[in-house]
N, C-alpha and C positions, 0 to 999 in steps of 0.2 A: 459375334467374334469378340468384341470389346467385354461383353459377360466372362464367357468360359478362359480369357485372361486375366480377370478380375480375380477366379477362383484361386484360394492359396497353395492349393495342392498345385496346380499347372502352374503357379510361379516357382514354385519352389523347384519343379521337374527341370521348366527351363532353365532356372538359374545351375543347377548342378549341373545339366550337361553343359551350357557356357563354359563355366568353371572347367568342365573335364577336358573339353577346346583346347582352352586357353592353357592348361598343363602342358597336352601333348603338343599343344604346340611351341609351348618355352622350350621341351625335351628335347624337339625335333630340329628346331633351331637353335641348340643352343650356342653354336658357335658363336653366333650374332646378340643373344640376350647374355653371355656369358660375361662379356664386360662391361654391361649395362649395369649385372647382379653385382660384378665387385665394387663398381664403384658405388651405386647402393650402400653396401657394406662398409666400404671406407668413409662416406658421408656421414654414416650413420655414429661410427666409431668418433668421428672429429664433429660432431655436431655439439657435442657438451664443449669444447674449448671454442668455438662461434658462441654459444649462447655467457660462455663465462666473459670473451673481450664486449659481446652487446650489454654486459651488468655494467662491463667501464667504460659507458656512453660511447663505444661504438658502433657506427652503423653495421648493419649487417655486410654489404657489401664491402667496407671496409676490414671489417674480423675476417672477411672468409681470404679476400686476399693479401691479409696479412699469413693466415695462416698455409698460405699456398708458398708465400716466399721462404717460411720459415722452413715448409718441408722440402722446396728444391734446395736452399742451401745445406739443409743436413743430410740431403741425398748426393749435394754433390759433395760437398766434403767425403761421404762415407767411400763415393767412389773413387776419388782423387786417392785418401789416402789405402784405401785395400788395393786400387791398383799398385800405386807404388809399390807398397807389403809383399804384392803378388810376384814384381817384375823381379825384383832382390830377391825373389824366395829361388824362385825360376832361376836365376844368374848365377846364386850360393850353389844350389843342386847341379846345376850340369858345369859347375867346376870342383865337384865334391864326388858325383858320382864315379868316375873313373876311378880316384883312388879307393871308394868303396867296395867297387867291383874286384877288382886287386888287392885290396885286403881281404876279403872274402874265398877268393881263390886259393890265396896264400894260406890263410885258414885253415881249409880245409886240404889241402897238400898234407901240411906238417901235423894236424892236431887226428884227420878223420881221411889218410889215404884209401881208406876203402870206399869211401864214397865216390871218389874219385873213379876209383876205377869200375865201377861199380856205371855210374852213368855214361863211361867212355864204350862199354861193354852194350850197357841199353839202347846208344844211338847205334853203335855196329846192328843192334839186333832189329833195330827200326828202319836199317837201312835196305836187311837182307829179307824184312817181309813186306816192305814196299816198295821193291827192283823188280819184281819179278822177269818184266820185261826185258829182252836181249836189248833192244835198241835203245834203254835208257843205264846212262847210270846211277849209282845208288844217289848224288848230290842232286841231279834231274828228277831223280823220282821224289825227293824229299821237299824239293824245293815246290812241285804239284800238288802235294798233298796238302804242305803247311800253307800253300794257296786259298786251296780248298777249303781248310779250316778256317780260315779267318775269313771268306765271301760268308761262310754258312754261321759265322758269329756276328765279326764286328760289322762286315758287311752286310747283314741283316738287319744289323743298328740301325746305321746310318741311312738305307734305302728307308727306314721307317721314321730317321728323321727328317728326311727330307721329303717325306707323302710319298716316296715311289714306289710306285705297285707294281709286280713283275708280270708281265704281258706273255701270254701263252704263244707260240711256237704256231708258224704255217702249219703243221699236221697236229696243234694240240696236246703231244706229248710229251712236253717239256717249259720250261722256261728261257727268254731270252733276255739276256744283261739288257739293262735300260741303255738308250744311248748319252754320251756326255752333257750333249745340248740339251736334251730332256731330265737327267739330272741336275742341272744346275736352273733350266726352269722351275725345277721344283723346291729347289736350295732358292731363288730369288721368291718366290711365292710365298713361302716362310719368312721370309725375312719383312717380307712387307707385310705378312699375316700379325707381325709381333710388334712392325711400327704402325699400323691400326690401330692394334691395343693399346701404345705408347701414348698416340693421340687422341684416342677416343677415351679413356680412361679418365684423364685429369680434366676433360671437357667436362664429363658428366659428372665429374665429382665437384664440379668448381658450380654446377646447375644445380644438384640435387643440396649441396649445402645451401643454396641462396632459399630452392623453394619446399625445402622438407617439413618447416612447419606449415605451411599452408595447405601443405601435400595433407599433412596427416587431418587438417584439419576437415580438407576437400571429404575425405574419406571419413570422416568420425560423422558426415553431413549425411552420408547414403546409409549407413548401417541402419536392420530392420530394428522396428521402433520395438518389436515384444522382447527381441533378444539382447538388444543396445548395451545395458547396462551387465549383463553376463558376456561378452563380445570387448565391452572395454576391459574388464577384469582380468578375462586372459591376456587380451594384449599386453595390462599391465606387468602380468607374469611374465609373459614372454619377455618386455622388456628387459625388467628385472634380472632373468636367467639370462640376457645373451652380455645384458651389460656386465653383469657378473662375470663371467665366462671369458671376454673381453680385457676387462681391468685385471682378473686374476693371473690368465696367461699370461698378457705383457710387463707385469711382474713377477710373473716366475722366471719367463724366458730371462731378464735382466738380473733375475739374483742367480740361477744355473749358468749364464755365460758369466757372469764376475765369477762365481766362485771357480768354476771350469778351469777359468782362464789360469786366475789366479795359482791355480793347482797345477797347471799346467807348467807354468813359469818356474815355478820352484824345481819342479821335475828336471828342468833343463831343456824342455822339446823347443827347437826351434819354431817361431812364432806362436807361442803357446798360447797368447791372451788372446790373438785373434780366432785361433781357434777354436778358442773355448767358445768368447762370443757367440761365433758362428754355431758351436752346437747348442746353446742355450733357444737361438731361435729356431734351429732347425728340428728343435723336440717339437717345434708346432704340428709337425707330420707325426701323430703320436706310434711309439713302437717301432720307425723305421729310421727317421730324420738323424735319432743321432748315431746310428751307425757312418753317418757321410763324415761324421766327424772324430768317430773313435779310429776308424782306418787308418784315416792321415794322418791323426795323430801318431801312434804305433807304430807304423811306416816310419816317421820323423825322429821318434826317440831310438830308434834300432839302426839306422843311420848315424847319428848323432855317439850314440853311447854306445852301440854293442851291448847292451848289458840284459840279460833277462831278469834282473831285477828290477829293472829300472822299464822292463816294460811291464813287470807285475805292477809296477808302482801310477804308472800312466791306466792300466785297466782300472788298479782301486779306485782309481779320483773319481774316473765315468761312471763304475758301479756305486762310489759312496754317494755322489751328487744325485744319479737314480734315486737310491734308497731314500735319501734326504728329500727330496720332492714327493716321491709316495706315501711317506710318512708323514711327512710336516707340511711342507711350500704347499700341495692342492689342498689338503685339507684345512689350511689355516688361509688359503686366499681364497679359493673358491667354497669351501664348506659344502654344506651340500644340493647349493644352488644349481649347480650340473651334474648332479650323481647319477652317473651311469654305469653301468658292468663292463667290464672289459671284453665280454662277448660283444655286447651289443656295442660299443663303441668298433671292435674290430668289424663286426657284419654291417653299420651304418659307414666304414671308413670305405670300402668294399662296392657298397650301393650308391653311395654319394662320387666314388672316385669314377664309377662307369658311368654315370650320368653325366658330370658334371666336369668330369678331366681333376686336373691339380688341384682347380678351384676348390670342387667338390672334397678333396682329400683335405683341404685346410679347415674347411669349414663345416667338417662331417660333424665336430660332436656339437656346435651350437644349431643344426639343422636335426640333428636326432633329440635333442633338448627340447627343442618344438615341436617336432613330432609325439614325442613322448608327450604333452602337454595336450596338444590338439587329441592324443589319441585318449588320453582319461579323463578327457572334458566329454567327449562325442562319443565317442567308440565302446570305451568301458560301461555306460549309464546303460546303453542298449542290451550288452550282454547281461547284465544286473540282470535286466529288465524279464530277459530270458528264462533265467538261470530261475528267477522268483515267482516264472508263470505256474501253478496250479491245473494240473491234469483236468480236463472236461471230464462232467459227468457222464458223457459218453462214452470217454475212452479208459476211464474207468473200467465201467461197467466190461467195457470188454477185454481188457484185461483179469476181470474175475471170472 
């Protein structure tokens, strides 16, 4: 027994199916490894500011929790004051929208009465083909349907934000509403699902910063001795590319939310800077992130101004800041340490988002980055290998 494991073909078989375990088992679990992996990620990110305060003689334990004070204080700050930001936004708006609504009315009476009558006409018509019923009438029947519509929308949402799965019917053929107490067991299950992560997160992060050099070193002790030195090289790469990737982003997202902002502000749109901010980081979600923040914005200046100039001028800023990032910001911060197609960043955002959830969505292109690496290290050599085998003189011959 001790021979035929000796052999390197049967370590190597055992080692890869281990490996392929230990995947589907991250996959399968990943609720549970999924804030194991961010904090990882964050440790890994704040590990060069640990090793910068250990150059000014301090202990490790001392950098890491200095560095933990420094981030709750600028997390609560950030919180304090966007809440406030938020309550006054909240406050301004539902003492603004009334007369918005009544301007808009007014509007449209005197500049566009055919509109007007035009929708008064559309509700009679929606009213007279969803009454049909004698024992309803037309406000009864409208008020069922606009019910209807919103279980089968928002009320879709929410049943899925709160885990609720809709339980089949005594005979099976239909669906019955969750009940309240079972709704809100699944609203408190969330809620303690997200303070886990609240607490498990900065645990692990506050671990993985203290033992990540030993970590790395534990592991540079196992690597096989033929492949050691091509095994550290990638790492190095990888390194390289995710640090790259890293540093890049969170200086783009900080020069597209100043500029944003700033564009913003001049515009006029109420809270313009903060929102810019907010889109600048919210481009981490690539191609969708900053739509959460050209809306509101939009919304805000057309409230504000009325003016469709003035929301040509709010779209330029979002589209110039685009262009200006496509152009310039990735290519002059990240160069082409992470060059990827925009196919494949869209098909790796896609396969990292089903696996991995949100996580997987932020951190799709440094995990396709590695991919792409591990696959022209391994993968590509084999198919070379292929592509360059020479036909047998057997099969030659039978071919002639």
């Amino acid at each position: 027994m001790g021979s035929f494991l000796q052999k390197r073909s049967v370590r190597l078989t055992l080692l890869t199916v281990v490996i392929a375990v230990v995947v589907v088992g991250v996959v399968w679990l990943r609720e549970i490894f999924a804030p194991l992996f961010l904090a990882m990620v964050i440790a890994y990110i704040l590990d060069p500011v640990a090793d910068f305060l250990q150059r000014l003689k301090m202990s490790r334990i001392l950098a890491v929790t200095t560095i933990f004070l420094g981030v709750i204080l600028i997390v609560s700050g950030a919180a304090f004051f966007g809440g406030a930001s938020l309550a006054r936004g909240v406050h301004i708006a539902s003492e603004r929208l009334p007369g918005y609504l009544q301007q808009g009315q007014e509007w449209l009476e005197r500049d566009f009465p055919g509109v007007v009558t035009g929708i008064e006409r559309w509700r009679e018509d929606l009213e007279k083909r969803f009454a049909p019923e004698q024992d309803l009438n037309a406000e009864e029947a409208m008020a069922r349907r606009t019910e209807a519509v919103l279980d089968a929308t928002v009320g879709t949402l929410i049943d899925d934000f709160l885990g609720q799965e809709d339980d089949a019917g005594p005979e099976g053929s239909g669906t019955v509403a969750p009940p309240i107490g079972g709704i809100a067991s699944a609203g408190v299950e969330r809620l303690l699902s997200w303070g886990v992560w609240a607490f498990l997160v900065p645990v692990y992060i506050f671990f993985f910063l203290l033992e990540i050099d030993p970590m790395i070193a534990g592991i540079r002790g196992y690597l096989p001795g033929r492949q050691k030195g091509r095994i550290e090289r990638i790492a190095v790469e990888i390194h390289r590319t995710i640090s790259a990737f890293f540093r890049g982003r969170l200086t783009i997202c900080l020069v597209k939310g100043g500029l944003t902002g700033f564009g913003l502000m001049v515009a006029g749109v109420p809270f313009g800077f903060a929102i810019g901010l907010a889109s600048g980081f919210l481009s981490l979600i690539p191609y969708v992130g900053v739509w959460f923040a050209v809306l509101p914005a939009l919304g805000l200046s057309w409230l504000e101004h009325q003016s469709g100039t003035n929301l040509a001028l709010v779209g330029g800023i979002f589209a110039g800041i685009e262009v200006l990032e496509g152009l310039v910001l990735t290519p002059t911060l990240l160069g082409k340490e992470v060059g990827l197609h925009p196919l494949t960043v869209i098909v790796t955002l896609m396969i990292f988002g089903k696996i991995l959830g949100l996580l997987g969505v932020l951190l799709s292109i440094p995990l396709a980055a590695i991919t792409k690496i591990l696959a022209r290290e391994f993968v590509l050599p084999l198919v070379e290998d292929f592509a360059q085998e020479k036909p047998s003189v057997e099969a030659a011959a039978g071919e002639q």
